[in-house]
N, C-alpha and C positions, 0 to 999 in steps of 0.2 A: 444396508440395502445392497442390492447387486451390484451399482457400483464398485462400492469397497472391497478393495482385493482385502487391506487392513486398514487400521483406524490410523489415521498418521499423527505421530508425534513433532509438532511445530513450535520451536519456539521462535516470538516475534521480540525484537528489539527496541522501541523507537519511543514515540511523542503519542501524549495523551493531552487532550483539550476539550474543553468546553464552546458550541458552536451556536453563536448569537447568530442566529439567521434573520434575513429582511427579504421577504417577495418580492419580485415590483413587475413592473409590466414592461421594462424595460431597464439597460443600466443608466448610470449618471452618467454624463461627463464630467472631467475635471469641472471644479466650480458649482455645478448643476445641483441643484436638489428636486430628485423626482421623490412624490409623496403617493399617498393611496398605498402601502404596501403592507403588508404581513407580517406580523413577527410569529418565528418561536424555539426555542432552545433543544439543542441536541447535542450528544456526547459525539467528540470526534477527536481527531487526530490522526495523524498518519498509521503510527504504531499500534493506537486502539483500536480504529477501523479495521485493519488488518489482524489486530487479534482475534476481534468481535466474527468477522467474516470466516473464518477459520473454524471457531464455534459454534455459530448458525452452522454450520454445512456439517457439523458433527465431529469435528477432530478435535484431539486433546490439544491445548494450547497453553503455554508457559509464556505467560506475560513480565517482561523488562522495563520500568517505567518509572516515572519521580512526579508528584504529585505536590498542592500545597498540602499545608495542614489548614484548609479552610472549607467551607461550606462547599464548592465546586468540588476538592477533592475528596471532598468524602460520597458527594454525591459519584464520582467519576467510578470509583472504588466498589461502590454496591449494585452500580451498574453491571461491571465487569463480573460480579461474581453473580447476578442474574444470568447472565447467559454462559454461566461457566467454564469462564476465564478463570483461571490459575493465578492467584494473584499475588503469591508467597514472596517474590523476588519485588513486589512493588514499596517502593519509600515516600515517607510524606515529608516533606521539607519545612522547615519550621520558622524561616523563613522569604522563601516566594511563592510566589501566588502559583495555581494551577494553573496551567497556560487557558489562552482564549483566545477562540478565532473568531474575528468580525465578518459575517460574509453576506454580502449580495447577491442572488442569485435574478435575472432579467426573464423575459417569458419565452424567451425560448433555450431555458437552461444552460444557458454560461453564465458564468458565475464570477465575481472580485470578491480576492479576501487577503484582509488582515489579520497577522496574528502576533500577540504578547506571550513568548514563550513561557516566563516564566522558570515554572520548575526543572521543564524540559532540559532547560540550558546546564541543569546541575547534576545533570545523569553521568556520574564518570565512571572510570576505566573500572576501577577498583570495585564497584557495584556488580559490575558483569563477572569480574573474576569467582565472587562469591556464588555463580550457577552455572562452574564449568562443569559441572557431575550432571546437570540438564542439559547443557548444548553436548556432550557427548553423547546422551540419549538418544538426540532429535533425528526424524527422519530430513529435517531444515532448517536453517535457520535464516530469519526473515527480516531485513534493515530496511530503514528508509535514513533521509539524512537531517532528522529535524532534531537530533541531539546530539551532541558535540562531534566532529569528527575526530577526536581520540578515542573517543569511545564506539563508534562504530569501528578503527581499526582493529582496537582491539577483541572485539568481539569476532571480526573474520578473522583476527589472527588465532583465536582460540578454537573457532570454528572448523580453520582449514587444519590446523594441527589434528584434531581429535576427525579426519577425515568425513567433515559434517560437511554436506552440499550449503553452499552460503546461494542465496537470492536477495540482493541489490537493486532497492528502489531507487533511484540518486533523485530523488526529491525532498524538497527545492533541490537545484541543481547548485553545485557546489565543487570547488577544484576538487579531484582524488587523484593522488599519488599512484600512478600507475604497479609500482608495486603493490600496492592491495589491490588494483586491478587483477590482477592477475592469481590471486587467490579465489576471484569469485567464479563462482560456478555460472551464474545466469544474473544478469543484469538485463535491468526491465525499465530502462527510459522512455520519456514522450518524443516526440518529434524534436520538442524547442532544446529537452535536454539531452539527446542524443546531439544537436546540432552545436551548444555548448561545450561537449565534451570533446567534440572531436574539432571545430571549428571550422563545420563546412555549416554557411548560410543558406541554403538554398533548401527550404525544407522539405523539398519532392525526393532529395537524393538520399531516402533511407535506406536502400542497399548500400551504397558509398560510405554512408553512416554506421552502418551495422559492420563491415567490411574492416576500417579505419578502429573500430573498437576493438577488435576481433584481433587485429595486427596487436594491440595493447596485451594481449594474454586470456584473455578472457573465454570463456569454454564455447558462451553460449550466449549473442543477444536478441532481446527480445523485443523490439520497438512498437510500443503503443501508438495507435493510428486513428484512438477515437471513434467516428463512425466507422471508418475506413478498415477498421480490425486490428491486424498485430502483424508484424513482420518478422521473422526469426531468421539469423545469419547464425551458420554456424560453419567447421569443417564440413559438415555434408550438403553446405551449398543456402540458398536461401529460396525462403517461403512464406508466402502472403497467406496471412488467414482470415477471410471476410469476419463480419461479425453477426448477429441477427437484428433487424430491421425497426425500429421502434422510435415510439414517439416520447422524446424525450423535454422531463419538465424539470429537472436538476442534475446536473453533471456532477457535483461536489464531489462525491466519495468514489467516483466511477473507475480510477483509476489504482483507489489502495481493495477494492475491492476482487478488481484483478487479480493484484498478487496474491493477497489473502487466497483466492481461490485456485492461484494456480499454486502454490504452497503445500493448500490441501490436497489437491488432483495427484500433485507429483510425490507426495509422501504417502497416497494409497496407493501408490505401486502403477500411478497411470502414464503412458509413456508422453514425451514433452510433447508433442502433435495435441495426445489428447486432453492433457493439458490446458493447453493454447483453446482448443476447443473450448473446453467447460469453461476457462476465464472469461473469456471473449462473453460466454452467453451470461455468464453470473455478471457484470460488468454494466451488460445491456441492459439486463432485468432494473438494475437499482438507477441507473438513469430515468426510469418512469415512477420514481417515486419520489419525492420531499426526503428533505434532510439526510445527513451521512452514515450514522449508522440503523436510523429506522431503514433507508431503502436497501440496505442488503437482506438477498432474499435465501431461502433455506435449500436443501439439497433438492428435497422433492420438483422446486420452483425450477432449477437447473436443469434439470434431468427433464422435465417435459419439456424444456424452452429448446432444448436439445433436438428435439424431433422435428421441429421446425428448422432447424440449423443446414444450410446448403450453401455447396460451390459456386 
């Protein structure tokens, strides 16, 4: 489509899971058991969501991931290669389980969730080493933190070497060693994890947040802001980018959808603004749908949500 200057080459690092969803009309509290709710099962994860988003929206994508050897991962595996995921670099583990996230979602789309990693936890260095001849290809490469932190360093160690733009989901949030801070090209935290990393509480001060990263080496951040939109700090100063307006019934994957889409944007040759733009709107779209990777939406869905999109 006109979008695309070219097709961009992404490869995604991260956590593959199986996603036990329950509807309810509200969440628990501690103790509480609210009933009347919904069940039904979706492929998710940080790293698969992110692959899958990548591939909806049309770009080649090389998927990094560890799986069981049982029913969930094989199901995860035929999934992925439906929507034409790459799935050559993927292992099944022979003994742990596929990961699984238990999650609650309440009626006005926030969500609580558990998850049993699983295989995820057994994704090491030495797996990623065997597709440095792909992250040399990538127009990016894409982590979240839901598998070991060895092995995401190493993966931006090989990434910054072979002059690959690295993009850093730091979810969940977790310590990073500022020297691989400072390999990453673009780091893309929430509020709570931007407030984590840098250790200011007060979650209004995301310029101070973004600012405090930015002193760590880091090129370029990107602070998700939920309704609120996205904030970007960089040397050329910082900027808020609203988001588009919508009535949301599951938050869950709103945020790996994001990157996913700013991943794609930015390896079709689209500048970070606009970028920032098409994430924000892809983001949006799959907040008004159920489950993680059913509500990401395709490029066409982007590009009209786009015309809608103002300051």
């Amino acid at each position: 489509m006109e979008f695309l200057k070219k097709k961009p080459k992404i490869v995604v690092v991260g956590s593959t899971n199986v996603d036990l969803v329950v509807k309810l009309k509200r969440l628990p509290q501690p103790g509480e058991t609210v009933t009347e709710g919904k069940f039904f099962k979706a492929f998710g994860g940080k790293g698969a969501n992110q692959a899958v988003t990548v591939a909806k929206l049309g770009g080649e994508v090389v998927f990094i991931t560890r799986v069981g050897k049982d029913p969930f991962g094989s199901a995860c595996l035929e999934n992925l290669k439906e929507h034409g995921v790459d799935i050559s670099f993927i292992t099944q583990d022979e003994e742990e389980s596929t990961g699984v996230a238990l999650i609650l979602v309440g009626g006005n789309g926030e969500n609580m969730i558990g998850v049993a990693p699983g295989a995820n936890h057994k994704l090491l260095p030495e797996e990623v080493e065997k597709a440095r001849s792909v992250i040399r290809e990538a127009d990016a490469v894409l982590l979240q933190l839901e598998i070991p932190l060895e092995t995401v360093e190493r993966v931006v160690e090989i990434a910054y070497s072979e002059g690959v733009p690295v993009i850093l989901n730091p979810a969940p949030c977790r310590e990073i060693k500022d020297e691989m801070l400072k390999k990453v090209t673009f780091l893309t935290p929430n509020e709570k994890e931007a407030s984590s990393l840098t250790g200011i509480e007060n979650l209004g001060e995301v310029e101070r947040m973004g600012e405090v990263l930015l002193e760590k080496g880091i090129k370029n951040v990107i602070i998700t802001l939920g309704e609120k939109g996205a904030m970007l700090v960089n040397e050329r100063g910082k900027r808020r980018f609203p988001t588009l307006k919508v009535d949301a019934v599951d938050t869950t994957a709103a945020g790996d959808v994001f990157n996913g889409a700013l991943a794609f944007a930015l390896g079709s040759g689209k500048s970070l603004e606009e970028a920032i733009i098409f994430a924000n709107c892809a983001a949006a779209i799959s907040t008004t749908r159920m489950g993680a990777q059913p509500s990401i939406p395709d490029l066409k869905s982007v590009l009209e949500s786009q015309e809608n999109y103002s300051w």
